[in-house]
C-alpha positions as CSV (number, residue, x, y, z in Angstrom):
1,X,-10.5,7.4,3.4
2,X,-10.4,10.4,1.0
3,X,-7.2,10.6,-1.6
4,X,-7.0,13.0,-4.1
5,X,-4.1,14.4,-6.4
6,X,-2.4,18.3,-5.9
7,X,-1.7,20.4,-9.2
8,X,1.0,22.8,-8.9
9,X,-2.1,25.7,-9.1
10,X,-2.7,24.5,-5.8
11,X,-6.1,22.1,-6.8
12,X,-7.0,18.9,-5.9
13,X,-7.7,16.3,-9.0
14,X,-9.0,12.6,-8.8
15,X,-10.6,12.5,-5.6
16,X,-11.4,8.9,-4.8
17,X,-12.4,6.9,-2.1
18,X,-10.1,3.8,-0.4
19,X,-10.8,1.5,2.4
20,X,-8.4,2.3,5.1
21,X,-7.8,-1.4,5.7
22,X,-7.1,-4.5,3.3
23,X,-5.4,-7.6,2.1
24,X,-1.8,-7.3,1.0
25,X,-1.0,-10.4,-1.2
26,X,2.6,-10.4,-1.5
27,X,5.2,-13.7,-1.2
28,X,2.2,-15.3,-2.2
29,X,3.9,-17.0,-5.0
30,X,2.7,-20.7,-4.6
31,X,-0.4,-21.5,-7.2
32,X,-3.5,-20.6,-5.6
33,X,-2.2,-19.3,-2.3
34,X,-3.3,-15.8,-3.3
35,X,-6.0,-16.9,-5.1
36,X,-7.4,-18.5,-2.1
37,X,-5.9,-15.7,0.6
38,X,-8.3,-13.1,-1.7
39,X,-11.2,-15.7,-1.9
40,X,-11.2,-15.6,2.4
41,X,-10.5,-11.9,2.3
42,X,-13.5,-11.1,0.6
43,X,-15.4,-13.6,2.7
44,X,-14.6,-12.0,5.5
45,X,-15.5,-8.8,4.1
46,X,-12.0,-7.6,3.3
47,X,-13.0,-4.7,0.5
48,X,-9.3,-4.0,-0.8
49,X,-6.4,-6.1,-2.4
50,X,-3.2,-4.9,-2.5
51,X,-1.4,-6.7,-5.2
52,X,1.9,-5.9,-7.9
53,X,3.5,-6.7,-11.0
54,X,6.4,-7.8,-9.3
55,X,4.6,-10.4,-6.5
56,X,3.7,-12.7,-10.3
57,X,-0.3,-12.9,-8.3
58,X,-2.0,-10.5,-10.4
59,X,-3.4,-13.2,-12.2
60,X,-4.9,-14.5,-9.0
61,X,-6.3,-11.6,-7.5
62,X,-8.7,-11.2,-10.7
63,X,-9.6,-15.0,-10.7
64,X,-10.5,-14.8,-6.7
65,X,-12.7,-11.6,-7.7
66,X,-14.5,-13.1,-10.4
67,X,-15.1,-16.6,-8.5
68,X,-16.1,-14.4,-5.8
69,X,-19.3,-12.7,-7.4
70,X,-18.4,-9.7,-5.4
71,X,-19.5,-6.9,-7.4
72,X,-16.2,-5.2,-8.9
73,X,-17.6,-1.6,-8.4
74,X,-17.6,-2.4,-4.3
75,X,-14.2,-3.4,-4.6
76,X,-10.6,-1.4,-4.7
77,X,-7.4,-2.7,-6.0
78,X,-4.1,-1.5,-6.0
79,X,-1.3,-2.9,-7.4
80,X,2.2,-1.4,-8.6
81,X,4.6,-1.1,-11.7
82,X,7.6,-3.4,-11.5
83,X,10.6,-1.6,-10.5
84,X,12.3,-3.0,-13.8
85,X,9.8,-1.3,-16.4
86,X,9.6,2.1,-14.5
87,X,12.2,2.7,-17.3
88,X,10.1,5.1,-19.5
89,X,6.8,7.0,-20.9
90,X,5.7,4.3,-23.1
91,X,7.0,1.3,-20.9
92,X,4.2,2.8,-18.1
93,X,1.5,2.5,-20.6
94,X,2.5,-0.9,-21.7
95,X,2.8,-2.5,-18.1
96,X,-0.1,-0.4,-17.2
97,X,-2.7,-2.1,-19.8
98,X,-0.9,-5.6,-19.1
99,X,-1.8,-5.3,-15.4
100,X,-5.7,-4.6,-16.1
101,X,-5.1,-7.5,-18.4
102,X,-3.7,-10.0,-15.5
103,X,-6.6,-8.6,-13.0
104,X,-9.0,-8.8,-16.2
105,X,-10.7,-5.6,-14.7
106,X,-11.9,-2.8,-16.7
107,X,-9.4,0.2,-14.7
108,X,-7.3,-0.5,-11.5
109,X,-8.2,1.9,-8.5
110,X,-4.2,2.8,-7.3
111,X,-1.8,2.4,-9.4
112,X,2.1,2.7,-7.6
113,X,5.7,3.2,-9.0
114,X,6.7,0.4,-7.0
115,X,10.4,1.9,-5.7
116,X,11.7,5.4,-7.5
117,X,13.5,4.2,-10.7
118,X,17.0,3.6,-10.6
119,X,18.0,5.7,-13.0
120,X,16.7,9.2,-12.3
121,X,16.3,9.9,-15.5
122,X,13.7,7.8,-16.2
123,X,11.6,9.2,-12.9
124,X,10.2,12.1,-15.3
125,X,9.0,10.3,-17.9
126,X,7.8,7.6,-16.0
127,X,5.4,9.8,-13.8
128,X,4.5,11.5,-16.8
129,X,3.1,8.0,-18.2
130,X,1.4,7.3,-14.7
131,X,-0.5,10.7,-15.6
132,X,-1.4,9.1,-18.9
133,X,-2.9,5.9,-17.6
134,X,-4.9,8.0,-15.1
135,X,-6.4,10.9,-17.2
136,X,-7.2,8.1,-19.5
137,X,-9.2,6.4,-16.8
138,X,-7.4,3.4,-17.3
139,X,-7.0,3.6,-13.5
140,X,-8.9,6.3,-10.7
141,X,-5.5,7.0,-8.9
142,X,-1.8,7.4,-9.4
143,X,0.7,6.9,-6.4
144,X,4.6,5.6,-5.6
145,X,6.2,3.7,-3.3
146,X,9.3,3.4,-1.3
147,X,9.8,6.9,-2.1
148,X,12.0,9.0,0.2
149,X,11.0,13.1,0.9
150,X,14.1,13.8,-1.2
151,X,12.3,11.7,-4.1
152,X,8.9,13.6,-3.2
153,X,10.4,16.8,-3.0
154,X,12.0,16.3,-6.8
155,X,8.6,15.1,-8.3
156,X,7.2,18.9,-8.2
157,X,9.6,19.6,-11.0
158,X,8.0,17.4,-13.7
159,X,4.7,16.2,-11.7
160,X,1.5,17.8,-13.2
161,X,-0.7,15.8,-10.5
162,X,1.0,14.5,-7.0
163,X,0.9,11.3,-6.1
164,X,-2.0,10.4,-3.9
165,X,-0.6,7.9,-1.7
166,X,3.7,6.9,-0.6
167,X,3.0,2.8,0.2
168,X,6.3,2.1,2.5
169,X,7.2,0.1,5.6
170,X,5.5,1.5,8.7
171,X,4.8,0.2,11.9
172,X,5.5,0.7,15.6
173,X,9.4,0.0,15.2
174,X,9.8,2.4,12.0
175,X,7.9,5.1,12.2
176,X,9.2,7.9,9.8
177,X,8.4,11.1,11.5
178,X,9.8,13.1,8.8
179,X,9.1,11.0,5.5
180,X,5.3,10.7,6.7
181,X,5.2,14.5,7.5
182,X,6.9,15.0,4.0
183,X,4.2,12.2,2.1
184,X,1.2,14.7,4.1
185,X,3.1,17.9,2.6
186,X,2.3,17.1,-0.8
187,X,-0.8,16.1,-0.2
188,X,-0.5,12.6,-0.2
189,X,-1.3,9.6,2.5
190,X,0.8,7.2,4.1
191,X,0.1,3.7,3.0
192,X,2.0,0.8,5.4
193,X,3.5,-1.8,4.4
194,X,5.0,-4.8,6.7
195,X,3.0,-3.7,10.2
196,X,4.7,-6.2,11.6
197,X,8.2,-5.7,10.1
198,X,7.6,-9.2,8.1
199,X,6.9,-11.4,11.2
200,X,10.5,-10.4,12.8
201,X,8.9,-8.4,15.6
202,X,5.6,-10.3,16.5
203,X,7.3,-11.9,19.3
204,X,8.7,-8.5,20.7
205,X,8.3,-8.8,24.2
206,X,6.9,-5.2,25.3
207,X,4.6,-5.6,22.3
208,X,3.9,-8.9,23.5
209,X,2.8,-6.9,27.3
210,X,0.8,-4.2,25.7
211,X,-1.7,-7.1,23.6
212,X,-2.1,-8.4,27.4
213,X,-3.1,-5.7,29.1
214,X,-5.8,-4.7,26.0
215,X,-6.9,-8.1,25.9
216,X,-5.5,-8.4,22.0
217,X,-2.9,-10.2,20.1
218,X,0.3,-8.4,19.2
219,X,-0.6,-8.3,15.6
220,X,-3.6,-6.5,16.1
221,X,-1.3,-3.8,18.6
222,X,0.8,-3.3,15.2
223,X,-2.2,-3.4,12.9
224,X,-4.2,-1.0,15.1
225,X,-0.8,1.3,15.8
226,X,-0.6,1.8,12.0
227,X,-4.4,2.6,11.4
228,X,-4.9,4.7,14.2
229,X,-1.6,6.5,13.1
230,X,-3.8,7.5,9.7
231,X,-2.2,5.1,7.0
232,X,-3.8,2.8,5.0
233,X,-3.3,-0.5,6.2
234,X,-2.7,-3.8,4.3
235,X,-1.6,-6.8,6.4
236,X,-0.7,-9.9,4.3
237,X,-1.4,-13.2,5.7
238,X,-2.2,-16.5,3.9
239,X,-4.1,-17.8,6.5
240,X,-7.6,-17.9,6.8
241,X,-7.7,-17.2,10.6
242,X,-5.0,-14.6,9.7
243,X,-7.1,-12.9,8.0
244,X,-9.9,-12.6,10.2
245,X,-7.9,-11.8,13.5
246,X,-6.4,-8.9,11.4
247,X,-9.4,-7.4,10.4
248,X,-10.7,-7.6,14.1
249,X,-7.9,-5.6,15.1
250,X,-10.2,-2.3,14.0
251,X,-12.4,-3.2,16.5
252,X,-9.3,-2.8,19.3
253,X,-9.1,0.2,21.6
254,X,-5.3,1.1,21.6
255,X,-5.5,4.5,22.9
256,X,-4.6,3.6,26.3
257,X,-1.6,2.1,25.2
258,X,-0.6,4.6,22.7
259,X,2.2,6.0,24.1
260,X,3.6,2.5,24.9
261,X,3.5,1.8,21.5
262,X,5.1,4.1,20.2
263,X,7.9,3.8,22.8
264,X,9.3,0.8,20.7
265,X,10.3,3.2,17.8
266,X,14.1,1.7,17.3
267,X,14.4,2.9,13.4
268,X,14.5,-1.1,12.2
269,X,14.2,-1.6,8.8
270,X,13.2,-5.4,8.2
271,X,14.2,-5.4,4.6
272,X,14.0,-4.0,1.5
273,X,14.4,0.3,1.4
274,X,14.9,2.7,-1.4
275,X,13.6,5.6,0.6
276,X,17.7,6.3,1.4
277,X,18.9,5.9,-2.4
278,X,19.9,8.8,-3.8
């Protein structure tokens, strides 16, 4: 999938390629859970991590790469600035070179404002440092997270380059008709988060119908929903199985079922969400 950047001129800087599908590695915090969760991934031919300051892995991630011997050039991370240190220009660059430090990688593929910073203030001067690290090819692409439209809509203020991707929660039971239409109106993609509301949905019984007539399980009904929808998709599982029955769910035909699916749209937010802050 194709993410670039949009200048106010009306350009688009930074193109860059991401896999539509990977590994999300978060509440991995037991020693060499994620370690060994990337280690499968990439076995199984898993191409992106999706990693953060704030999930204490980073560390991990880069040790499961280099044990791996997969090639760091066929690979794409992502991983995020802590909430906590999205507190100004210089903090940015500071967390920034400490993250390629933890992943011991030359440049980080996506780098995310993990939620909009608490004090508004600080969102201009953040960004501004995100544009830093990027322009300095310290990493290929600049994004946010957990950003509302009302948070999009203030970044073309102070934003000399748009972010490229919004990461939030996304999946059958949350939709977000109007924050995904606002993340495509400034040029930026979807990226979901929690396809299966963090395990408090996989034993939804119409979702639990729909994986019977397609022959599927219901994780790969939500994983599917959330690709076919057009968002980069990053499960997280421990398991080794896991992770293989979620990357199988690309090869399930949901279209049948599409309307089904999206049916079960009930607005639930399963945790965490500073889309609504102010």
């Amino acid at each position: 999938m194709r993410i670039s950047h949009s200048t106010p001129t009306g350009s688009e800087e930074f193109v860059h390629e991401v896999p539509q599908f990977g590994l999300g590695v978060f509440l991995m915090s037991e020693e060499g859970e994620c370690r060994n969760s990337v280690l499968a991934a990439l076995e199984a031919g898993y191409t992106h991590i999706d990693t953060a300051r704030a999930y204490n892995n980073e560390h991990e991630v880069g040790e499961a790469i280099k044990e791996s011997g997969v090639d760091r050039e066929s690979l794409f991370i992502t991983t995020k600035l802590r909430r906590g240190h999205a507190t100004g220009y210089e903090e940015v660059l500071e967390h920034c070179k400490k993250s390629l430090e933890l992943l011991d990688t030359d440049y980080i593929d996506l780098y995310l404002v993990h939620a909009p910073p608490e004090n508004s203030e600080h969102r201009a001067p953040v960004w501004k440092g995100m544009e830093h690290c990027l322009e300095q090819g310290w990493v290929k692409a600049i994004g946010v997270s957990n950003y509302g439209a009302t948070h999009l809509e203030a970044m073309k203020e102070y934003a000399s380059y748009m972010p490229s991707v919004n990461q939030v929660e996304f999946n059958p039971w949350l939709q977000r008709p109007q924050l995904f239409q606002a993340t495509e109106g400034i040029g930026a993609k979807v990226m979901a988060y929690s396809p299966l509301a963090r395990g408090h949905k996989v034993d939804d019984p119409e979702l639990g119908a729909i994986a019977k007539r397609l022959g599927c399980t219901p994780a790969q009904v939500a994983i599917k929903f959330c690709y076919d929808s057009g968002c980069i998709t990053i499960p997280k599982s421990s398991r080794p199985e896991r992770i293989v029955e979620n990357l199988a769910s690309l090869e399930v035909d949901i279209s049948a079922e599409m309307d089904a699916i999206k049916a079960l749209e009930c607005n639930y937010v399963s945790g965490w969400d500073p889309t609504t802050e102010p």
